[in-house]
N, CA, C and O atoms as a GROMACS GRO file, in nm:
protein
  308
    1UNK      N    1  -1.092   2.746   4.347
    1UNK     CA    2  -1.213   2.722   4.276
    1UNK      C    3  -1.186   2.640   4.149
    1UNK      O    4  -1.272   2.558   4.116
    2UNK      N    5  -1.092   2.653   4.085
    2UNK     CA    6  -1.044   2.594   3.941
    2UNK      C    7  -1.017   2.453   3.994
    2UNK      O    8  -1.081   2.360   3.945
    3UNK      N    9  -0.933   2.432   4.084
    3UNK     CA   10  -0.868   2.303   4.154
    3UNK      C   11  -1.003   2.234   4.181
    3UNK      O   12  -0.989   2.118   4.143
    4UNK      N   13  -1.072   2.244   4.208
    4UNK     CA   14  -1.217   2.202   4.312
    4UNK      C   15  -1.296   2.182   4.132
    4UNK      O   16  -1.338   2.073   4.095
    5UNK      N   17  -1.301   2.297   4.050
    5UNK     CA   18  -1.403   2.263   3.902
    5UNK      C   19  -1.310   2.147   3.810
    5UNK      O   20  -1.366   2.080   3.723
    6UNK      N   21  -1.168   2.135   3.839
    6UNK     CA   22  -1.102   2.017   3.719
    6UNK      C   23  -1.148   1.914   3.814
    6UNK      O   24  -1.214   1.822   3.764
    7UNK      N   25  -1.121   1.910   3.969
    7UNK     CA   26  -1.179   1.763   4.016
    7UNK      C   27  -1.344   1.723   3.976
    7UNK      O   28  -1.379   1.615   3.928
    8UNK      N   29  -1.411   1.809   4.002
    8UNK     CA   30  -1.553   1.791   3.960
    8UNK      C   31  -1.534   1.714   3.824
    8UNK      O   32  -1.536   1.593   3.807
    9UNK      N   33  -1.515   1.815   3.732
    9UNK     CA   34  -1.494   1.751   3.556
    9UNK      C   35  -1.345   1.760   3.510
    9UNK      O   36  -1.276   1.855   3.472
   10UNK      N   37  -1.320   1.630   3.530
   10UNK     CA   38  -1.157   1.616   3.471
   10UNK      C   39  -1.189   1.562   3.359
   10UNK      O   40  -1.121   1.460   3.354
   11UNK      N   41  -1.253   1.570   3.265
   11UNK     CA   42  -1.206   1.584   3.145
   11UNK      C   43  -1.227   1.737   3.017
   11UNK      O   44  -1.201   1.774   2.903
   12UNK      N   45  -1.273   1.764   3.106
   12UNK     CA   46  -1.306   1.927   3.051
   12UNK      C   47  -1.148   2.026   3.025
   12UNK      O   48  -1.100   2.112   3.099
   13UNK      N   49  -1.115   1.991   2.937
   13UNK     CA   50  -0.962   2.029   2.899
   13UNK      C   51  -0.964   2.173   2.900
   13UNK      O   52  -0.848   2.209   2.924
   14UNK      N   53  -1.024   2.252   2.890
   14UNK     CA   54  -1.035   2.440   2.905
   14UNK      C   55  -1.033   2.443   3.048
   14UNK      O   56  -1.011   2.546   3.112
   15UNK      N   57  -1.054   2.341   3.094
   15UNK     CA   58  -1.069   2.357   3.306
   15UNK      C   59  -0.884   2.338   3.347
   15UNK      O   60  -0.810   2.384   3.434
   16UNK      N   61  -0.871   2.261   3.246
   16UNK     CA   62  -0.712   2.210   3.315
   16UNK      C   63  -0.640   2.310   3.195
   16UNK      O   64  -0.521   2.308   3.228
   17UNK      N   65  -0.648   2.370   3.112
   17UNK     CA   66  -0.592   2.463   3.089
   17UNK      C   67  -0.536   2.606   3.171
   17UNK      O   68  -0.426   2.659   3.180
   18UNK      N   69  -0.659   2.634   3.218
   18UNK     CA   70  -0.696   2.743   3.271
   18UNK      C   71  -0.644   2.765   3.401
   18UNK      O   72  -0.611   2.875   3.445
   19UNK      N   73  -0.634   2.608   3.487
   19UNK     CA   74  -0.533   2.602   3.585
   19UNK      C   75  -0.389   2.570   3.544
   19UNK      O   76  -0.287   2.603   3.603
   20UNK      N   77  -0.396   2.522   3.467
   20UNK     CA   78  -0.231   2.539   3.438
   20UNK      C   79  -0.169   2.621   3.444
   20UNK      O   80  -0.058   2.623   3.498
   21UNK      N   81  -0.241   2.740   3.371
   21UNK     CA   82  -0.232   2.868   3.389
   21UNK      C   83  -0.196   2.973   3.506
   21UNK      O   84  -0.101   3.045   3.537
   22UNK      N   85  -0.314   2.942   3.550
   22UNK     CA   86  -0.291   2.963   3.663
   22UNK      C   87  -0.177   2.970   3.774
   22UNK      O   88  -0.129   3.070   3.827
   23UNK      N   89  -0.142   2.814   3.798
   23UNK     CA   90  -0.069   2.768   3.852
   23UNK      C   91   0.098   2.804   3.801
   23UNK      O   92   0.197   2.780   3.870
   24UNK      N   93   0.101   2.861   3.680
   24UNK     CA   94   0.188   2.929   3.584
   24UNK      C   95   0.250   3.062   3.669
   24UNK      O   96   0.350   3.076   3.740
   25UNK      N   97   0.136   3.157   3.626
   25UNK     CA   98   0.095   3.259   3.736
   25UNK      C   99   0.181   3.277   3.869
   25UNK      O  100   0.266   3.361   3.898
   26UNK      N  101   0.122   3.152   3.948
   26UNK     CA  102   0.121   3.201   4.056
   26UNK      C  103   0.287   3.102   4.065
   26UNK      O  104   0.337   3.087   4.177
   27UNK      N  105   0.337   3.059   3.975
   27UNK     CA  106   0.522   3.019   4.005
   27UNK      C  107   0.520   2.861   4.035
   27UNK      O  108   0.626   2.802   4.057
   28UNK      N  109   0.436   2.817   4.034
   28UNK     CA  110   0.383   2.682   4.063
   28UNK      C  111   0.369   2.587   3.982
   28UNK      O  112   0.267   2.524   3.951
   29UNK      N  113   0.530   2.572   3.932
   29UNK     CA  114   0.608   2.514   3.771
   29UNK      C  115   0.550   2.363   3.824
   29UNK      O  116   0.453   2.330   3.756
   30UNK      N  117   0.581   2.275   3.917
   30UNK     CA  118   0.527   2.154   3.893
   30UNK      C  119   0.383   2.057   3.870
   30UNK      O  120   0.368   1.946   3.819
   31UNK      N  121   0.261   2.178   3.948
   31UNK     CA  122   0.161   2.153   3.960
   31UNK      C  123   0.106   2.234   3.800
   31UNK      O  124   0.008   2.183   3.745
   32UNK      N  125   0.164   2.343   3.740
   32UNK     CA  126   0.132   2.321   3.618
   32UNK      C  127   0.158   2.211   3.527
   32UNK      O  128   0.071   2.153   3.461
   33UNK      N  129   0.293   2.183   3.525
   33UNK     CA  130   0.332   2.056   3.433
   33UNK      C  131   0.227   1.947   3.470
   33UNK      O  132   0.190   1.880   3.374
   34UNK      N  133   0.179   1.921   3.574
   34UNK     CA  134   0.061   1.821   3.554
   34UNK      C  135  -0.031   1.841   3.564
   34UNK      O  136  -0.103   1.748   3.601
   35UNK      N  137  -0.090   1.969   3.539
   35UNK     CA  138  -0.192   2.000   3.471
   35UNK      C  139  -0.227   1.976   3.338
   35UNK      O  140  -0.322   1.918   3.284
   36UNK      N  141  -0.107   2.046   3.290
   36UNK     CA  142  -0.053   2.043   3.094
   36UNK      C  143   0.004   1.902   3.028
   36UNK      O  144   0.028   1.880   2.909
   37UNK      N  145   0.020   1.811   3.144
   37UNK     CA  146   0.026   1.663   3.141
   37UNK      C  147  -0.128   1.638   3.070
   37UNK      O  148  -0.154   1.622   2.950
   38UNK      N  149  -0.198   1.640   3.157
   38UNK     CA  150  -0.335   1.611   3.180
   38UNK      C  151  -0.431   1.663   3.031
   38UNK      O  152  -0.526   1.628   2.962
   39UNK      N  153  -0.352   1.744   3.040
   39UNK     CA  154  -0.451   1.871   2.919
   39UNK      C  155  -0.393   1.766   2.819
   39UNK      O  156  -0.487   1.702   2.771
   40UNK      N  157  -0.260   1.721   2.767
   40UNK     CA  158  -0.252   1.681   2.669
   40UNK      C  159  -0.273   1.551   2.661
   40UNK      O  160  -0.295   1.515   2.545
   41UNK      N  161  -0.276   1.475   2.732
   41UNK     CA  162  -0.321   1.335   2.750
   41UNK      C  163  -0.489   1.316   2.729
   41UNK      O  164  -0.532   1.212   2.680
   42UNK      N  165  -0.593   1.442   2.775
   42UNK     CA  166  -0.661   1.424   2.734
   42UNK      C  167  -0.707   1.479   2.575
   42UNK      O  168  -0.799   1.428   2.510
   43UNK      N  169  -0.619   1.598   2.529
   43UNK     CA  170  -0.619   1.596   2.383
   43UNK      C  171  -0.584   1.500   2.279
   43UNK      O  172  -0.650   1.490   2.175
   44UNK      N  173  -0.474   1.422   2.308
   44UNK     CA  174  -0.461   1.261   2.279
   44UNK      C  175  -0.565   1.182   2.251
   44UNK      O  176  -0.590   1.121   2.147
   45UNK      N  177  -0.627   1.188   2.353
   45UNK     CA  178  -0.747   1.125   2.368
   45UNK      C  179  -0.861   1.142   2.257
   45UNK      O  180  -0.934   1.061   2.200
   46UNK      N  181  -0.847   1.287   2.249
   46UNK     CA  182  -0.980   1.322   2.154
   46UNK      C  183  -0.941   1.336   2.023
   46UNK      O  184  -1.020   1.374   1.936
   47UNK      N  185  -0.795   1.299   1.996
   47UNK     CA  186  -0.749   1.284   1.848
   47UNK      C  187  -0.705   1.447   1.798
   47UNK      O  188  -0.712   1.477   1.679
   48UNK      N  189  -0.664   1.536   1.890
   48UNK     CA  190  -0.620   1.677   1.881
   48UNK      C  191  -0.475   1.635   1.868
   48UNK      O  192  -0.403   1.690   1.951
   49UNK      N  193  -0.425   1.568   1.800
   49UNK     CA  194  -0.250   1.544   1.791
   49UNK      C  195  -0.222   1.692   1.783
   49UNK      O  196  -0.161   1.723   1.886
   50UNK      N  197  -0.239   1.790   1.711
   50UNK     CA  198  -0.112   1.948   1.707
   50UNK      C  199  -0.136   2.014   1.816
   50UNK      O  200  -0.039   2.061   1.875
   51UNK      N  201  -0.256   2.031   1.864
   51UNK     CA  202  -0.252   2.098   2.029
   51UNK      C  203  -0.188   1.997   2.103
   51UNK      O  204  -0.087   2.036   2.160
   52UNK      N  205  -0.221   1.862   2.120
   52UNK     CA  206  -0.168   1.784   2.219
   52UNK      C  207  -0.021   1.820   2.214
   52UNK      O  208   0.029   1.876   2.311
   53UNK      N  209   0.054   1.790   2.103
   53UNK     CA  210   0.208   1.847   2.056
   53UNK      C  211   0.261   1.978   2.071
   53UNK      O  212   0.384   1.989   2.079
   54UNK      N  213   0.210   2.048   2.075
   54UNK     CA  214   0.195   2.194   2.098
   54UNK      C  215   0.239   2.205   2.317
   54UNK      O  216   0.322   2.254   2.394
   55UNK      N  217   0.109   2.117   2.318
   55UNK     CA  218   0.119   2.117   2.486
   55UNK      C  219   0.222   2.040   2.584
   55UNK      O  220   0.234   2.050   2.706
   56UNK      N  221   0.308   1.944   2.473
   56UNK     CA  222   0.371   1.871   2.545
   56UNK      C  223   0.528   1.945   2.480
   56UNK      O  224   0.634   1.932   2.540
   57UNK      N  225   0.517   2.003   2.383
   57UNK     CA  226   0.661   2.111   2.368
   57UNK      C  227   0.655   2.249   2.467
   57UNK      O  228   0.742   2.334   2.485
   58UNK      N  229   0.544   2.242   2.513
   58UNK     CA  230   0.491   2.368   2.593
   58UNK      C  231   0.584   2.302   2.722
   58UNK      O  232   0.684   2.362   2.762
   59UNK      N  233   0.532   2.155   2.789
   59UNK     CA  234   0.562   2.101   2.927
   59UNK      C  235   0.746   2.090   2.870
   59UNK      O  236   0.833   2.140   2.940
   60UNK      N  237   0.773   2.036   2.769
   60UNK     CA  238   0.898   2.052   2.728
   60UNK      C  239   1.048   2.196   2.781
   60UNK      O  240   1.153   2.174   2.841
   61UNK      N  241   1.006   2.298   2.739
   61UNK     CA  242   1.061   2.441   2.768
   61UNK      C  243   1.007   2.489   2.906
   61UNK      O  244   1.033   2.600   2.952
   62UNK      N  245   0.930   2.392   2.970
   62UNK     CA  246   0.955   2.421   3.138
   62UNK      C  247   1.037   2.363   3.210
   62UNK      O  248   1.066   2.402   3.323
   63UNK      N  249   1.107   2.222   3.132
   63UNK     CA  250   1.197   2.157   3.203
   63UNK      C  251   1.196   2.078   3.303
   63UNK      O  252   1.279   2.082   3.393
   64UNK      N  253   1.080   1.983   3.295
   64UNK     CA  254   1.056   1.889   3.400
   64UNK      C  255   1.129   1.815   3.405
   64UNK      O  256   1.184   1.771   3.304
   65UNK      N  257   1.164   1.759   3.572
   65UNK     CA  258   1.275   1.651   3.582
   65UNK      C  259   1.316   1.528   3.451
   65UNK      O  260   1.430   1.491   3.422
   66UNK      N  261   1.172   1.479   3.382
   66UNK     CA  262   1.160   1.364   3.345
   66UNK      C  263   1.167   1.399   3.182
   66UNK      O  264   1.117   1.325   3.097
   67UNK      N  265   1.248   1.543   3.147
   67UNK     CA  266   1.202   1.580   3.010
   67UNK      C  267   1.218   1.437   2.923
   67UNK      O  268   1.141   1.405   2.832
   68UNK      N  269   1.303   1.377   2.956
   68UNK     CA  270   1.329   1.292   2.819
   68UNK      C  271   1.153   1.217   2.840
   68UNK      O  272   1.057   1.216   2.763
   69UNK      N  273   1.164   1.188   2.915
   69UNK     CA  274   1.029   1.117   2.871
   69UNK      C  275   0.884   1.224   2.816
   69UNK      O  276   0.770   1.182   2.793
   70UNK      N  277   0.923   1.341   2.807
   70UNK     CA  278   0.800   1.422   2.684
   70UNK      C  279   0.886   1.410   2.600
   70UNK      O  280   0.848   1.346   2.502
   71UNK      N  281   1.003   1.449   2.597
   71UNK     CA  282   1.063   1.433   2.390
   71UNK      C  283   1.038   1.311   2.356
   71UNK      O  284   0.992   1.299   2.243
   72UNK      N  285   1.054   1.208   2.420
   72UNK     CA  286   0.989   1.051   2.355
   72UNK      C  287   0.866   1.044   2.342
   72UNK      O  288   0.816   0.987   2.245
   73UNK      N  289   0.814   1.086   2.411
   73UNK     CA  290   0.636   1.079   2.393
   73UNK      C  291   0.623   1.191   2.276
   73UNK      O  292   0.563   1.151   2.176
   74UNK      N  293   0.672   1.333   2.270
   74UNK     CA  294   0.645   1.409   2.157
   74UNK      C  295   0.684   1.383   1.998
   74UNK      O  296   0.633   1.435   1.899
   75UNK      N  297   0.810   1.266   2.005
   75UNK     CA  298   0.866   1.235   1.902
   75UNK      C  299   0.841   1.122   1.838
   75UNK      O  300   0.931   1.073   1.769
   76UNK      N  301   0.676   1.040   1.852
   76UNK     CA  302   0.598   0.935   1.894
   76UNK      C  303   0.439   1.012   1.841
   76UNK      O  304   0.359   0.935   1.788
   77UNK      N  305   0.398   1.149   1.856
   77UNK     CA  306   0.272   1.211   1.822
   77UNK      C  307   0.272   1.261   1.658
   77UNK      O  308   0.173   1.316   1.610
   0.00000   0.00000   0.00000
């Protein structure tokens, strides 16, 4: 249902939170990280730099393949 409400409204950042979450939950480390991608790209967007930073040290301490590229992007916000 969450997957199906962020496609409806992808920019509704409490929607892609909430699945991140989720997806947290349920052990489902990569499909959160691009959720929490998403979440912070669109906080970016709306000029939320300390949550956005917040969310991308968050995607940081999960350890995605590509970390260096959030510490460059976080060390850049």
């Amino acid at each position: 249902m969450l997957e199906e409400a962020v496609r409806l409204q992808p920019q509704q950042m409490s929607l892609h939170a909430r699945l991140a979450r989720a997806y947290i939950d349920l052990e489902r480390r990569e499909e959160a990280i691009t959720e929490l991608d998403a979440l912070g790209e669109l906080q970016l967007d709306a000029g939320f730099g300390e949550q956005a930073r917040k969310t991308i040290q968050y995607i940081i301490s999960m350890k995605p393949e590509n970390v260096e590229a959030y510490q460059q992007l976080l060390s850049r916000i």
